[in-house]
C-alpha beads as a LAMMPS data file, in Angstrom:
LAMMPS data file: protein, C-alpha beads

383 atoms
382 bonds

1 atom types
1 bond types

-500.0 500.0 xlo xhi
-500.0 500.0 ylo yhi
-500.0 500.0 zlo zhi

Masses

1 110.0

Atoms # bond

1 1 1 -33.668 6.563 -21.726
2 1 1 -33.800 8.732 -19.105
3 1 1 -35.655 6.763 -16.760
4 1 1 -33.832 4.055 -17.606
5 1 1 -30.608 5.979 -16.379
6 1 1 -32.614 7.197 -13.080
7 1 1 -33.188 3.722 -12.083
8 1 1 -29.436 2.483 -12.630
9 1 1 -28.248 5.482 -10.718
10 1 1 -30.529 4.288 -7.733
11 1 1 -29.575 0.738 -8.147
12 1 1 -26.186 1.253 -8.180
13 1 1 -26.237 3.122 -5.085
14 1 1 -28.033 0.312 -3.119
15 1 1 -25.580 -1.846 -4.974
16 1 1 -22.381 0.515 -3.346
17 1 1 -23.932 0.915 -0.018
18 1 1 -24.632 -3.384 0.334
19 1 1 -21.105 -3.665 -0.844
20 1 1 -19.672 -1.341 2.178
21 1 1 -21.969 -3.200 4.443
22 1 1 -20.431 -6.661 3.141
23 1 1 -16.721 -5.387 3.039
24 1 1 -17.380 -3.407 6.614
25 1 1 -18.799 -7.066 8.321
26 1 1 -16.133 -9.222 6.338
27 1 1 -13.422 -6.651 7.749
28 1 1 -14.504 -7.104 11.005
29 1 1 -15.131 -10.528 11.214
30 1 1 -11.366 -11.263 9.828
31 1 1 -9.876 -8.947 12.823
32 1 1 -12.100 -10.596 15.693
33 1 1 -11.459 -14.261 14.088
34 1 1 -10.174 -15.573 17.326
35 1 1 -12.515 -14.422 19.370
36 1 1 -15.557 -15.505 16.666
37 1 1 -13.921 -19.340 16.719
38 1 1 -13.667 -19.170 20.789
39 1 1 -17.388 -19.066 20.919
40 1 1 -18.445 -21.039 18.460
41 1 1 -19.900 -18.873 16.126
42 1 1 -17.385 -19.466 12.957
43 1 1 -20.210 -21.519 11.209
44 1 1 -23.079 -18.754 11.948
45 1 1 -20.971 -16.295 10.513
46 1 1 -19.980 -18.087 7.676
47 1 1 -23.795 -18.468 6.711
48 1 1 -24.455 -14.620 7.572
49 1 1 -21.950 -13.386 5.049
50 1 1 -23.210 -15.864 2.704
51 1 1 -26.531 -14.301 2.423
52 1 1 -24.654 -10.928 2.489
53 1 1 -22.977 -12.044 -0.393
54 1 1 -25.756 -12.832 -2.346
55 1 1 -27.764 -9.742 -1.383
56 1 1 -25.148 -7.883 -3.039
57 1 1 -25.009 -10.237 -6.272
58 1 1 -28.920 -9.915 -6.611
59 1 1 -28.413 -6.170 -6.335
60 1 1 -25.876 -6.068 -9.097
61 1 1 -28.059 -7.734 -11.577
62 1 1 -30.513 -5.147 -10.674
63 1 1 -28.190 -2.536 -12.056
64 1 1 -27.431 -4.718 -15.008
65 1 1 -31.372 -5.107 -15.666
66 1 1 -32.108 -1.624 -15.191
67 1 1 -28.837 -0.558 -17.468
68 1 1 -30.161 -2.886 -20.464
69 1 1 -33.618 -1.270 -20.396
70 1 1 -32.483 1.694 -21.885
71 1 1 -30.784 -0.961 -24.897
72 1 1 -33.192 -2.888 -24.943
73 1 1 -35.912 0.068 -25.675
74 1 1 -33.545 1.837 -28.559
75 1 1 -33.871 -1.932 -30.078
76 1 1 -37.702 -1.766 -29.990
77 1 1 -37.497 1.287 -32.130
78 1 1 -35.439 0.381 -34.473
79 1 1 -37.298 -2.891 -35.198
80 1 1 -40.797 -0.460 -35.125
81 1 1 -39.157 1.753 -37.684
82 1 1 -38.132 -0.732 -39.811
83 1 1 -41.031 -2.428 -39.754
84 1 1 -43.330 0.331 -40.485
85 1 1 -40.914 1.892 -43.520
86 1 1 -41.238 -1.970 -44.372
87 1 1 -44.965 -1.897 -44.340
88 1 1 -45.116 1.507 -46.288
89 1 1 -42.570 0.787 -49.014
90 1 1 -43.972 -2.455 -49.705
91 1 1 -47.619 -1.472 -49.829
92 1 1 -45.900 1.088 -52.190
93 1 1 -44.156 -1.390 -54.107
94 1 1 -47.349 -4.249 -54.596
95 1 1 -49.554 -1.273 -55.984
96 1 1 -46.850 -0.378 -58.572
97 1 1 -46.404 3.289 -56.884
98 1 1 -43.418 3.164 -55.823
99 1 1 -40.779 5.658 -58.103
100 1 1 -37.308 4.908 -56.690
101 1 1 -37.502 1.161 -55.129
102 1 1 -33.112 2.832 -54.542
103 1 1 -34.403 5.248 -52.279
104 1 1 -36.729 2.653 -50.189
105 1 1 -33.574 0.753 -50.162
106 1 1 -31.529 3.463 -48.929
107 1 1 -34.083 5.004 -45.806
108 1 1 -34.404 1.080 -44.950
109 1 1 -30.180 1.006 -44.453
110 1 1 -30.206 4.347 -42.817
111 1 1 -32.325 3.318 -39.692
112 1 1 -29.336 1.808 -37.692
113 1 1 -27.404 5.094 -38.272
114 1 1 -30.276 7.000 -37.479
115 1 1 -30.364 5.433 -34.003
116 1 1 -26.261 5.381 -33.724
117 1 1 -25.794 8.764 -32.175
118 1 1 -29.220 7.747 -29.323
119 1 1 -27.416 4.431 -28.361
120 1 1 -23.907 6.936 -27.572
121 1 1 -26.057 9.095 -25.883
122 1 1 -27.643 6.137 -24.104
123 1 1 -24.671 4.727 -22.645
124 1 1 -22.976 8.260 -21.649
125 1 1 -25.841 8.856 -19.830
126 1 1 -25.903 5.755 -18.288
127 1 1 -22.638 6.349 -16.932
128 1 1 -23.274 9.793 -16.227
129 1 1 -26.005 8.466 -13.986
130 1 1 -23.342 5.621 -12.235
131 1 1 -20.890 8.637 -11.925
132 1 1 -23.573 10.554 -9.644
133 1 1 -23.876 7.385 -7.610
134 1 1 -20.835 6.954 -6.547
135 1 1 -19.410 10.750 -6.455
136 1 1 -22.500 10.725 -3.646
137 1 1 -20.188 8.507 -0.854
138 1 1 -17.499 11.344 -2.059
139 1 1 -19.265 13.707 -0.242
140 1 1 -19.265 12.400 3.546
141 1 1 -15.604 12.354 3.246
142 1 1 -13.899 14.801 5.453
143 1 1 -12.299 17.920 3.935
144 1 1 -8.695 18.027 2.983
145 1 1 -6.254 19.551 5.684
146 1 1 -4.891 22.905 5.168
147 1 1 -1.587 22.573 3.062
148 1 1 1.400 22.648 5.282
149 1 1 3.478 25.890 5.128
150 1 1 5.852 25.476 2.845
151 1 1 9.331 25.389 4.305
152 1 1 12.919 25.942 3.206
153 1 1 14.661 22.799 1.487
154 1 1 17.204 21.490 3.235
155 1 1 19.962 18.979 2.969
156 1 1 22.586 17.439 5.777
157 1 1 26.284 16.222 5.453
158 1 1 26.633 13.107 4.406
159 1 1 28.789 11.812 7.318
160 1 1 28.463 12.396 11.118
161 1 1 24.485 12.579 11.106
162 1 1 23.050 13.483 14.821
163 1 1 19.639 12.691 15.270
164 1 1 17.508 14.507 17.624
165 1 1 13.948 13.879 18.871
166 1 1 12.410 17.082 20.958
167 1 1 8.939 16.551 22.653
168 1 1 7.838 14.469 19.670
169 1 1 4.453 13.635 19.655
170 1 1 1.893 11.100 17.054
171 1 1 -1.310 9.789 16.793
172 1 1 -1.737 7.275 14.267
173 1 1 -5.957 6.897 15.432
174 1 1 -7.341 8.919 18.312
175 1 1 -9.162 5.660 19.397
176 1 1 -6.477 4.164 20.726
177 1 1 -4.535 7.217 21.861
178 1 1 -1.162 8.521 20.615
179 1 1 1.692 6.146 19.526
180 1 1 4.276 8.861 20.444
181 1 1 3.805 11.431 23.811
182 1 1 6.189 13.837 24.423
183 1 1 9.090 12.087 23.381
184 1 1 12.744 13.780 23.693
185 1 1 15.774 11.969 22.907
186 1 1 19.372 12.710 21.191
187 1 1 21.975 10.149 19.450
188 1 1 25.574 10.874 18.622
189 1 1 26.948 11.342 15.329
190 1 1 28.030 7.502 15.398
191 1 1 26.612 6.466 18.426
192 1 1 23.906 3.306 18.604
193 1 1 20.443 4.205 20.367
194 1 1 18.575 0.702 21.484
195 1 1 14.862 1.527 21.626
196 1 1 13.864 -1.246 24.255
197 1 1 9.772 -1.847 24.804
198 1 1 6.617 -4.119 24.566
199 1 1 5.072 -4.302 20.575
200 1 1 3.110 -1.229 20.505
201 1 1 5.807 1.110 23.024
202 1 1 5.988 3.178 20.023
203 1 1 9.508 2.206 18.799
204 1 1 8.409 1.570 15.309
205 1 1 7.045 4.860 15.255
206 1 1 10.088 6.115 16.041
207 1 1 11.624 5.095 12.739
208 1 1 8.580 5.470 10.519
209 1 1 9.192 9.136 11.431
210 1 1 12.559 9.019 10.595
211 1 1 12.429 7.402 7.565
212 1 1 10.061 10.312 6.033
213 1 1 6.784 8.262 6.060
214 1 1 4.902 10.390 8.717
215 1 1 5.390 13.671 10.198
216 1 1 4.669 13.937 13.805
217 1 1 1.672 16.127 14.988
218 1 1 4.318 18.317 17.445
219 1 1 7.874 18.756 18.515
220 1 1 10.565 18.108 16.151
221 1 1 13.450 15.676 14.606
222 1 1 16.700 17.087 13.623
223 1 1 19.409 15.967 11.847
224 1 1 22.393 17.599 12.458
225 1 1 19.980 20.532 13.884
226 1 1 18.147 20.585 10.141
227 1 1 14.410 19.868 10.462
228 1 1 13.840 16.513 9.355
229 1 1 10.255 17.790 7.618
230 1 1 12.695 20.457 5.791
231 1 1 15.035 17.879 3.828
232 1 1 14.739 16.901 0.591
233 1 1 13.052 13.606 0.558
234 1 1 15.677 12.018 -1.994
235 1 1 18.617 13.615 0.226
236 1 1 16.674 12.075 3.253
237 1 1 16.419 8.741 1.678
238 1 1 20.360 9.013 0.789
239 1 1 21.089 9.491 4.404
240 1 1 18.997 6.384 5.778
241 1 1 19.405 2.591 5.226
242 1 1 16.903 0.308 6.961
243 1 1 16.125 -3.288 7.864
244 1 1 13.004 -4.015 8.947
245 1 1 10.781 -7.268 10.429
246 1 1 10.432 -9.141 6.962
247 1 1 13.033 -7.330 4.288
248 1 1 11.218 -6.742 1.291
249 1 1 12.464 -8.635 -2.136
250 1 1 11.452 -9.201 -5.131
251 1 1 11.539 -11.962 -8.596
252 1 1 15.434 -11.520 -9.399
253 1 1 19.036 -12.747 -8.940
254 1 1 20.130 -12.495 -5.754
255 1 1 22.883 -9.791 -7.339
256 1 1 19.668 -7.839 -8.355
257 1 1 18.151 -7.993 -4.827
258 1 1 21.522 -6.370 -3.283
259 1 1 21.804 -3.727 -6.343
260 1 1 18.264 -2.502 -5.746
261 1 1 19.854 -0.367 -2.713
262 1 1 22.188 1.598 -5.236
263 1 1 21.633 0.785 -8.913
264 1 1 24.992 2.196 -10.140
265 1 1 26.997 -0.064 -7.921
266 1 1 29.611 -2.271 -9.858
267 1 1 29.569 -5.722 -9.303
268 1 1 33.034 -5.691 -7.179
269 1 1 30.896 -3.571 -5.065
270 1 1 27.837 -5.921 -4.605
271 1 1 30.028 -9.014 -3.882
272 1 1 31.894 -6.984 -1.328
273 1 1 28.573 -6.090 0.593
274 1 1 27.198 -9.676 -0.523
275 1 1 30.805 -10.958 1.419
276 1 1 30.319 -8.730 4.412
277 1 1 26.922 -9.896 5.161
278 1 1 27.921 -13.134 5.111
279 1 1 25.925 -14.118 2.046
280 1 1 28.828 -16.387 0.436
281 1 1 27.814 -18.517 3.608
282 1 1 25.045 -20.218 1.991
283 1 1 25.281 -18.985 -2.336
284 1 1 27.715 -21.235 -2.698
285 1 1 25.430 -24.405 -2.310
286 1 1 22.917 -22.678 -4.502
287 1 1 22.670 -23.198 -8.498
288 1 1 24.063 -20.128 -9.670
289 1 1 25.470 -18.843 -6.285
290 1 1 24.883 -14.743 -5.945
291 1 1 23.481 -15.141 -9.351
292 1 1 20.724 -17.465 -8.697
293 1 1 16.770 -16.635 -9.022
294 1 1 14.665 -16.277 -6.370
295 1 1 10.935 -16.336 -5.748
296 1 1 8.945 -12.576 -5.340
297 1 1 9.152 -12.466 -1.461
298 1 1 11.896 -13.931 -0.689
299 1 1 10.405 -17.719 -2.090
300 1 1 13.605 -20.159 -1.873
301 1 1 15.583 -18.469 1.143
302 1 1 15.039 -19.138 4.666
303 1 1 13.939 -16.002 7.069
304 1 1 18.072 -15.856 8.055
305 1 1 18.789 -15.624 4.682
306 1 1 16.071 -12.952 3.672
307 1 1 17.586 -11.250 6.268
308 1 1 21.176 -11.469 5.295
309 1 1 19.818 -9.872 1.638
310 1 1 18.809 -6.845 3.976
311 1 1 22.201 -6.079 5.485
312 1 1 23.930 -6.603 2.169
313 1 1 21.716 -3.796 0.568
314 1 1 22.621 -2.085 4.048
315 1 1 26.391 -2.187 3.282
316 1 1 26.102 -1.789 -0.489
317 1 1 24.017 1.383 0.423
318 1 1 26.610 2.529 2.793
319 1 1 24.355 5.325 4.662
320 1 1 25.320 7.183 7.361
321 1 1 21.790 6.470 10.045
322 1 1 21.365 2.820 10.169
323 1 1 17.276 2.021 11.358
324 1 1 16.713 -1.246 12.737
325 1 1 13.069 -2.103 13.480
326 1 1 12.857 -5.759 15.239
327 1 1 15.667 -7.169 12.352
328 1 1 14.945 -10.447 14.041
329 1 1 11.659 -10.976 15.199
330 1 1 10.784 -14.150 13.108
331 1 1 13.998 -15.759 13.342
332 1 1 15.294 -18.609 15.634
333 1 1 17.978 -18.380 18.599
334 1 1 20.822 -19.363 16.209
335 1 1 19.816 -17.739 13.348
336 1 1 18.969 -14.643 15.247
337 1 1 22.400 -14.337 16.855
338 1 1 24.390 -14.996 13.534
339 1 1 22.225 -12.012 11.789
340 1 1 22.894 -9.871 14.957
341 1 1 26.738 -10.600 14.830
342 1 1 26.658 -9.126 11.114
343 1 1 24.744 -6.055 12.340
344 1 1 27.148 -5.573 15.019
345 1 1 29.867 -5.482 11.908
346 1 1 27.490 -2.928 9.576
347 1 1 26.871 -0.478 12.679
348 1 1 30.047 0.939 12.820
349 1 1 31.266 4.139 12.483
350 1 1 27.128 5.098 11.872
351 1 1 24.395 6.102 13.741
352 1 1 22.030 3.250 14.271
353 1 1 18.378 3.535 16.020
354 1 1 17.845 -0.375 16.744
355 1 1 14.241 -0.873 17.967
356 1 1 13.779 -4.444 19.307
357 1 1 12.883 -6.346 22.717
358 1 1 14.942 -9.170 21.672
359 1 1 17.544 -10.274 24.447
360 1 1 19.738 -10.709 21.665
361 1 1 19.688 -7.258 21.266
362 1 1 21.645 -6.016 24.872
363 1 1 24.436 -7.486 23.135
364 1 1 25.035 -3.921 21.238
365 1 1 27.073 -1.637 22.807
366 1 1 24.949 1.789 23.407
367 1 1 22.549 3.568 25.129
368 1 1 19.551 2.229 26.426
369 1 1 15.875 4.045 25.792
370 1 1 13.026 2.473 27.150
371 1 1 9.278 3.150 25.619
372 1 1 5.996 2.274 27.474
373 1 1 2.654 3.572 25.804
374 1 1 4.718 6.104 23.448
375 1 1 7.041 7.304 26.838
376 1 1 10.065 7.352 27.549
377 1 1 10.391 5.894 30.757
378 1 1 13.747 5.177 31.625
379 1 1 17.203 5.625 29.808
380 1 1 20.704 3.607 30.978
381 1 1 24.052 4.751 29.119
382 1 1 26.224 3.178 27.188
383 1 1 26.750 -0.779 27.927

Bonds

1 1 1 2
2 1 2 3
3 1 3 4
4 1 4 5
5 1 5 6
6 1 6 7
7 1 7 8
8 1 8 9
9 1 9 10
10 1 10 11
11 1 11 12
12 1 12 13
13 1 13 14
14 1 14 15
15 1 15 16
16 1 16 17
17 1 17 18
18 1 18 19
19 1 19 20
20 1 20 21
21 1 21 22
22 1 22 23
23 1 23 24
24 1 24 25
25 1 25 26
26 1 26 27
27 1 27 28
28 1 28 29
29 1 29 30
30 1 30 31
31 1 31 32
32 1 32 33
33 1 33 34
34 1 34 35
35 1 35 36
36 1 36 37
37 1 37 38
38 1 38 39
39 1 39 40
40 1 40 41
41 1 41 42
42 1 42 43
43 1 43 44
44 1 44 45
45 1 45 46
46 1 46 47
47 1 47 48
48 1 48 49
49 1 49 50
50 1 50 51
51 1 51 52
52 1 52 53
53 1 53 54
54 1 54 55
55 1 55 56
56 1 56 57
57 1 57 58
58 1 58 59
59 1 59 60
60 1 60 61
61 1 61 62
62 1 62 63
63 1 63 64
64 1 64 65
65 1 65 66
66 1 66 67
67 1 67 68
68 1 68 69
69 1 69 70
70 1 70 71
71 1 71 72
72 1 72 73
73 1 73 74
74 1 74 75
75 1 75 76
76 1 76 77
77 1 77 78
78 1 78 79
79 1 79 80
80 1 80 81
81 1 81 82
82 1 82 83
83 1 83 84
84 1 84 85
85 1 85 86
86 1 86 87
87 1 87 88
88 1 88 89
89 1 89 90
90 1 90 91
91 1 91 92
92 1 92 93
93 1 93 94
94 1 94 95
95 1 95 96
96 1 96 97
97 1 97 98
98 1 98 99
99 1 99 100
100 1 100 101
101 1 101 102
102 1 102 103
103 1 103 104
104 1 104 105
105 1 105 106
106 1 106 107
107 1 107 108
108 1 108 109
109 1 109 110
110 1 110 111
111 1 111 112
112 1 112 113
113 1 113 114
114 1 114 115
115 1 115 116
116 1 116 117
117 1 117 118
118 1 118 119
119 1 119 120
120 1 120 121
121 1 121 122
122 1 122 123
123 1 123 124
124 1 124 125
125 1 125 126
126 1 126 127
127 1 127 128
128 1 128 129
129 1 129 130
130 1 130 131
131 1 131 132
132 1 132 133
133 1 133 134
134 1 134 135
135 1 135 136
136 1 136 137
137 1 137 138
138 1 138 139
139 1 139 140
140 1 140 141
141 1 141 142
142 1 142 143
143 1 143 144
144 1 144 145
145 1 145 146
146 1 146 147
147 1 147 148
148 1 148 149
149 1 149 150
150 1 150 151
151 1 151 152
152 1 152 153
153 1 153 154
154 1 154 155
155 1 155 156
156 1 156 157
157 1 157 158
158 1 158 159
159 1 159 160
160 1 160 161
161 1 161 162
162 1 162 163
163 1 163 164
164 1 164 165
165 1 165 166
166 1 166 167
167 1 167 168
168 1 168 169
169 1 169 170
170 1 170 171
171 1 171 172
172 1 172 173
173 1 173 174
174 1 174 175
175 1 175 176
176 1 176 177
177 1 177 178
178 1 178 179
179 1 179 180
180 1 180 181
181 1 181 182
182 1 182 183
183 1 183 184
184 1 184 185
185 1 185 186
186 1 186 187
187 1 187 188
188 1 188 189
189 1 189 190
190 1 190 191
191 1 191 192
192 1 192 193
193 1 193 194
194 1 194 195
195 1 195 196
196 1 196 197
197 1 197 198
198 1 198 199
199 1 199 200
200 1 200 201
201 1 201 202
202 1 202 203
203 1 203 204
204 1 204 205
205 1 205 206
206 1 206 207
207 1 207 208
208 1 208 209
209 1 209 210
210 1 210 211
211 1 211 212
212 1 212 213
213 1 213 214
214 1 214 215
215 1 215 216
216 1 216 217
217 1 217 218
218 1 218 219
219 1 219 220
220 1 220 221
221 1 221 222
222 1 222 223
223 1 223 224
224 1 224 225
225 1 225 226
226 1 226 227
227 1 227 228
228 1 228 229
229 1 229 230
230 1 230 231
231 1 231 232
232 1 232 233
233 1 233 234
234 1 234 235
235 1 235 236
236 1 236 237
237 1 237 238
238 1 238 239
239 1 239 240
240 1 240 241
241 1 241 242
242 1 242 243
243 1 243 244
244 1 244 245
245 1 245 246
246 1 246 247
247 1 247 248
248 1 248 249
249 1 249 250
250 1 250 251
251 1 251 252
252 1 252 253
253 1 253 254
254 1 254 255
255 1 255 256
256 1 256 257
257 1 257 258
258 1 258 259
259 1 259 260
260 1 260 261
261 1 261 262
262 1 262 263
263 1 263 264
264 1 264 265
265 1 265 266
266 1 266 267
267 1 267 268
268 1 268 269
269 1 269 270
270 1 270 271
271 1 271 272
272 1 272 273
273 1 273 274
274 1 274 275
275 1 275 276
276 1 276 277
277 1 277 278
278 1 278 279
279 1 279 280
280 1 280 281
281 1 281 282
282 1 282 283
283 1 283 284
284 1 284 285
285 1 285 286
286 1 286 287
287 1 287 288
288 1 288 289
289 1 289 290
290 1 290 291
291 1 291 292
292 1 292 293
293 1 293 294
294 1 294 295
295 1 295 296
296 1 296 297
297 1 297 298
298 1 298 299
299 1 299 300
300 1 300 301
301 1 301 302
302 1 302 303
303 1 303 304
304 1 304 305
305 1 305 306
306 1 306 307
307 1 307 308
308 1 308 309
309 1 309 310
310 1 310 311
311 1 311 312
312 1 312 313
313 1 313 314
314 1 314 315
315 1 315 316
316 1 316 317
317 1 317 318
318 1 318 319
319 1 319 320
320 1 320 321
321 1 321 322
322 1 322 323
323 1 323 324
324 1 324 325
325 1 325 326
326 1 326 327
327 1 327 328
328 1 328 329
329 1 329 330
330 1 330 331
331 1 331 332
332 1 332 333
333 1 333 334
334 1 334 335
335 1 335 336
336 1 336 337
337 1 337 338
338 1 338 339
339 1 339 340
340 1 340 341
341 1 341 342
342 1 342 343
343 1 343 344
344 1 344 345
345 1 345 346
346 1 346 347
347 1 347 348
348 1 348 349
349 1 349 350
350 1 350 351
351 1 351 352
352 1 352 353
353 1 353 354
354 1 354 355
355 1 355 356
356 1 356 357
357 1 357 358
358 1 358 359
359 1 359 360
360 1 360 361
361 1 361 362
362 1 362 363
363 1 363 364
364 1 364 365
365 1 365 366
366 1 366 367
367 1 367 368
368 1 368 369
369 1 369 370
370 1 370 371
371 1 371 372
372 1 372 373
373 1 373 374
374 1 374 375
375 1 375 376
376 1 376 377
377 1 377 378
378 1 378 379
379 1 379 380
380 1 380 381
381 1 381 382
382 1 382 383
């Protein structure tokens, strides 16, 4: 049994390593698709990761062959045993010896019990063995960072919220440089802040820090002059609504979809925000109008409409900061200026951050930040 176990353990580690090999090349091969296609090499590759695929399915019915060993050996004995109690019973038995044929019986029944406890010990060790394996990739991970200090908890008023960026800086992968370099801004307690820039200026950085997800590595974001990294995150989440690129929905009533932003709301309060964001526009030609099902995703509504979902939980969530990260990337001209005219109705009287090179977008009345390689490079005032 115990060899048995050795040779899974080393199985399954060839087994892990050809399956980091084969998820490392498929990885790669999906982000450099294009460039694989361009020259011609999509069939090659194709073939290549075939035979990668079946190195690793030859390798995994190595560990399966190597894991029944140990099975198939605690069989062997049992059948040995109860052969040879068999044998010596029986020669017992024809030369009229044999006392208590009850207590043949009964050693002949106890064999499989005998060898009970070895088959549980069998198969912990086994996994005791695949445990070992795999805990071994555990160990070229890097250590853990040191915990961050742990700071007061903090919370902001509710209405009014200033945001403020000082020499803010990120790196998301130190390949590629930092997202975020020295960045210093300030918005008004109800003033809009349009972060203008190419995809990749950094503006979506920008609100991935403000919406808790990421801390930056130095300088800091206030609210109000409170540490962002000091507020509570459920105050934090109360003080923020956002709309992002594709607006996130899921199986439901369109009712539900809206509600998700504040589950106590009352339905007079979801058909108001439903009615501000223009949603009325197009449930009324649907089966159940606000109450009809959609699709998880968004299936059965247009991009427009997906969007219009967004800016209804926006208004039913009534927050104070208002993010907007490229609301309207996906959509067409039309589209994209009818979802733009019902932002320009939800910004007001809040602080919005509206990240977005659409043209569309000049259209807002505020300040103008632009980003280049995570600077700020130039700033305009208010249109």
């Amino acid at each position: 049994m115990a060899l048995a176990g050795i040779g899974a353990a080393q199985a399954a580690r060839r087994q892990f390593a050809a399956m980091a090999r084969l998820q490392a090349r498929f990885l790669d091969r999906i982000k450099g698709i294009a460039t694989i296609v361009l020259a011609g090499r999509a069939e090659s590759e194709a073939v290549a990761l075939g035979r990668a695929a079946d190195e690793l399915r030859q390798r995994t019915m190595r560990v399966l062959r190597v894991a029944f060993l140990s099975s198939a050996a605690l069989d062997l004995a049992a059948a040995a045993a109860l052969v040879l109690l068999a044998l010596r019973y029986g020669a017992a038995l024809r030369a009229g010896t044999l006392a208590a044929p009850g207590d043949a019986l009964f050693v002949l029944l106890l064999v499989p019990q005998f060898f009970a406890p070895l088959r549980a010990f069998a198969a912990a060790y086994q996994d005791h063995m695949h445990g070992l394996g795999a805990a071994e990739a555990l160990t070229t991970l890097p250590p853990l960072p040191p915990p961050a200090p742990v700071l007061e908890i903090r919370t902001v008023a509710a209405r009014g919220v200033a945001i403020a960026f000082e020499d803010v800086s990120l790196t998301w992968d130190a390949t590629r440089g930092r997202a975020l370099d020295g960045v210093s801004f300030r918005a008004a307690a109800g003033e809009t802040l349009i972060l203008a820039g190419p995809s990749g200026a950094g503006k979506s950085s920008v609100i991935e820090i403000l919406l808790g997800f990421v801390r930056p590595d130095s300088g800091t974001v206030t609210l109000n002059g409170a540490d962002i990294a000091t507020l509570v995150p459920a105050a934090l989440s109360r003080l923020t609504a956002w709309i992002g690129q594709r607006p996130v929905l899921f199986a439901g009533t369109l009712r539900e979809n809206i509600r998700f932003a504040r589950p106590e709301a009352t339905d007079e309060d979801v058909e108001e925000a439903a009615r501000f964001a223009r949603i009325d526009g197009f449930a009324t030609a649907l089966p159940e109008g606000i109450d009809t099902v959609i699709g998880d995703g968004g299936y059965g509504l247009s991009g427009g409409q997906a969007q219009r979902v967004a800016i209804a939980r926006a208004f039913l969530k009534n927050a104070p900061i208002l993010l907007l990260d490229e609301p309207t990337t996906h959509l067409d001209p039309a589209t994209e200026a009818e979802v733009f005219d019902s932002l320009k109705r939800l910004t007001a009287g809040r602080t919005v951050i509206l990240a977005s090179h659409a043209t569309a977008a000049h259209a807002f009345a505020g300040r103008r930040i632009d980003l280049r390689a995570g600077r700020v490079v130039s700033a305009r005032g208010a249109a």
